[in-house]
C-alpha positions as CSV (number, residue, x, y, z in Angstrom):
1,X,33.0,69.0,177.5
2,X,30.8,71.0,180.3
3,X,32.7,72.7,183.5
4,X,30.9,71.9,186.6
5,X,33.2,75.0,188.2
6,X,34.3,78.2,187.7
7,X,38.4,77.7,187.3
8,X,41.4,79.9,185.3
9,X,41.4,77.2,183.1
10,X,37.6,77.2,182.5
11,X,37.2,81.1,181.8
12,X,39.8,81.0,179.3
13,X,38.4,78.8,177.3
14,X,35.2,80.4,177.8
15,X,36.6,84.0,177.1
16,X,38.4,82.4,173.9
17,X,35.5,80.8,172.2
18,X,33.0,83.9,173.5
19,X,35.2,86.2,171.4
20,X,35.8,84.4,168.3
21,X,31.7,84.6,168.5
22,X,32.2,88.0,168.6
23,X,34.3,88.2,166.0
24,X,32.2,86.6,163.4
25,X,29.3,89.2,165.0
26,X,27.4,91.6,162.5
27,X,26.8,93.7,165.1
28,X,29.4,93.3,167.7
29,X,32.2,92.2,165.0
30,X,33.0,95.8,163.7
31,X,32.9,97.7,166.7
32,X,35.5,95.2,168.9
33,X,38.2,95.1,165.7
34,X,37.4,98.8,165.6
35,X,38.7,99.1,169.4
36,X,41.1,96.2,169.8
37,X,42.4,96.2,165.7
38,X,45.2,93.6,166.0
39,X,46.2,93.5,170.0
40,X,43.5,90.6,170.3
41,X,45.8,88.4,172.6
42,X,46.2,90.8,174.8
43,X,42.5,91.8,175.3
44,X,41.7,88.0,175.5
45,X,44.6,87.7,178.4
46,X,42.7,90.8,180.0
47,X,39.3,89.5,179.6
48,X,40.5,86.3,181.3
49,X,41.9,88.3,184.1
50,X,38.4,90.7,184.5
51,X,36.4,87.4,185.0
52,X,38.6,85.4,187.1
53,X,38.6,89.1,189.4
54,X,34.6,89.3,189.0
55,X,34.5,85.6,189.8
56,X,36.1,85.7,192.9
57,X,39.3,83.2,191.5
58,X,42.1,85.5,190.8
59,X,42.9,88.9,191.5
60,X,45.1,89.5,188.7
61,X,42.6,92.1,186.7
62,X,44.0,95.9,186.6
63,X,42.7,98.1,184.6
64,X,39.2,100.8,184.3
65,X,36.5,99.2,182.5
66,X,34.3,102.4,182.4
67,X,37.1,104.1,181.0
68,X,38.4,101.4,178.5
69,X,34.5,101.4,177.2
70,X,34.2,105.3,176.8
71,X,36.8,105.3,174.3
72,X,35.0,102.4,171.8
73,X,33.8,104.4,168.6
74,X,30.2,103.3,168.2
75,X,29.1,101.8,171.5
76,X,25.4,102.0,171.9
77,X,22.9,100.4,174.6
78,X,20.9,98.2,172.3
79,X,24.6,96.1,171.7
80,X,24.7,95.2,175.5
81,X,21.7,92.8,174.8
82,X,23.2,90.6,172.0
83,X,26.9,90.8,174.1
84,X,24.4,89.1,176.8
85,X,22.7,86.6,174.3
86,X,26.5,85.6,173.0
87,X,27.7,85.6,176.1
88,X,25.2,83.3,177.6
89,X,24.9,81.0,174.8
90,X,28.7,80.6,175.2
91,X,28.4,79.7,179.0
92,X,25.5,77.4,178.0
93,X,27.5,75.3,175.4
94,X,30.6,74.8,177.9
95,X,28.9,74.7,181.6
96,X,27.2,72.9,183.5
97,X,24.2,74.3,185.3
98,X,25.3,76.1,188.6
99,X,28.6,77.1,186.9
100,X,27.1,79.0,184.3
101,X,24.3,80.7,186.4
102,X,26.9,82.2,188.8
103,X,28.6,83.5,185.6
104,X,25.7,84.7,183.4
105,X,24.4,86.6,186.6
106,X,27.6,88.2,186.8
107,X,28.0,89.1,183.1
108,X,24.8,90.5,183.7
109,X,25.4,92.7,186.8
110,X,28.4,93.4,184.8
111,X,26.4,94.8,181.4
112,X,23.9,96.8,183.5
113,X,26.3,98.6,185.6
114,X,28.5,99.8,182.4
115,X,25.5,100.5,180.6
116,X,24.3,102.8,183.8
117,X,27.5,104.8,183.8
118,X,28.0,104.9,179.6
119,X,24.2,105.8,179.2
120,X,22.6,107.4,182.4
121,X,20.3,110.5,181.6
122,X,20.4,112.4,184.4
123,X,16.1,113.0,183.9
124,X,15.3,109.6,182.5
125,X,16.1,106.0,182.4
126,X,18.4,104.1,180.9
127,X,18.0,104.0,177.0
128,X,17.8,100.2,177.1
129,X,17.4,97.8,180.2
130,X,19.6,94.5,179.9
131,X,16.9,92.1,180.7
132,X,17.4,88.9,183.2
133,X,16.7,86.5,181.1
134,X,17.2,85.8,177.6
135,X,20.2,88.1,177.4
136,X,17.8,90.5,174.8
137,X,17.4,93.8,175.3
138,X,14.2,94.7,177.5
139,X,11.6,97.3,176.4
140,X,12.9,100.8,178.0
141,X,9.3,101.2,179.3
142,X,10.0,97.8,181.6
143,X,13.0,99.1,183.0
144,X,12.9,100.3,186.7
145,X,13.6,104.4,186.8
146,X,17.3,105.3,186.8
147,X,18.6,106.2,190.2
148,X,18.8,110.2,191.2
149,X,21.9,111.7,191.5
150,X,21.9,113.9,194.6
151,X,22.9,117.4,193.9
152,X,26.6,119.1,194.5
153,X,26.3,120.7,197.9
154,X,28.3,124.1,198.1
């Protein structure tokens, strides 16, 4: 079955089969039971909450993502690529078209942004850029330069 919109319904069954992906993960497998251990219900009811929030369809999502994500033993910027890829492929097996552009731009907004404020180097880039396309990684070297800071003012 394909979703031609974006509904509560819809991202839960999205966010449900996206993390039993995850689950079965090399990469991405350890580090979310790591984090979440056995309170996986209750990250799945958050995550459906986040994207109904980020897609404009409820407004039930509290919580501080930055924050959340700081805490997660063995984070690093390459995994935001294959959370992408996973991601994407998810959207692609159970959307249609338009639906699942409006929510693979967002998980992408969504991925940068994090990686930005887990990652930023205050006199560099970001480690690794989340690419617009294939949900991969892009080369560092492609990535546009990290925006400055401006300095604390006295």
């Amino acid at each position: 079955m394909q979703f031609d919109h974006v509904t509560d319904e819809s991202i839960g069954v999205l966010i449900r089969s996206f993390y039993a992906k995850v689950r079965r993960d090399a990469q991405l497998g350890p580090i979310f039971e790591g984090a979440i251990g056995n309170n996986w219900d209750n990250h799945i009811s958050k995550m459906c909450d986040f994207w109904g929030a980020a897609m404009r369809i409820s407004r039930h999502y509290s919580g501080d993502m930055l924050t959340a994500h700081r805490r997660v033993k063995g984070l690093q910027p390459a995994l935001f690529g294959r959370w992408l890829e996973l991601f994407e492929q998810t959207v692609a097996e159970l959307f249609a078209a338009e639906a699942g552009a409006a929510l693979c731009d967002r998980a992408r907004k969504t991925a940068h942004n994090l990686q930005l404020a887990l990652f930023y180097r205050r006199d560099s880039r970001p480690a690794v850029a989340v690419s617009s396309g294939s949900g991969r990684p892009a080369d560092a070297a492609d990535a546009p330069a990290a925006p400055t800071r401006p300095e604390a003012r006295a």
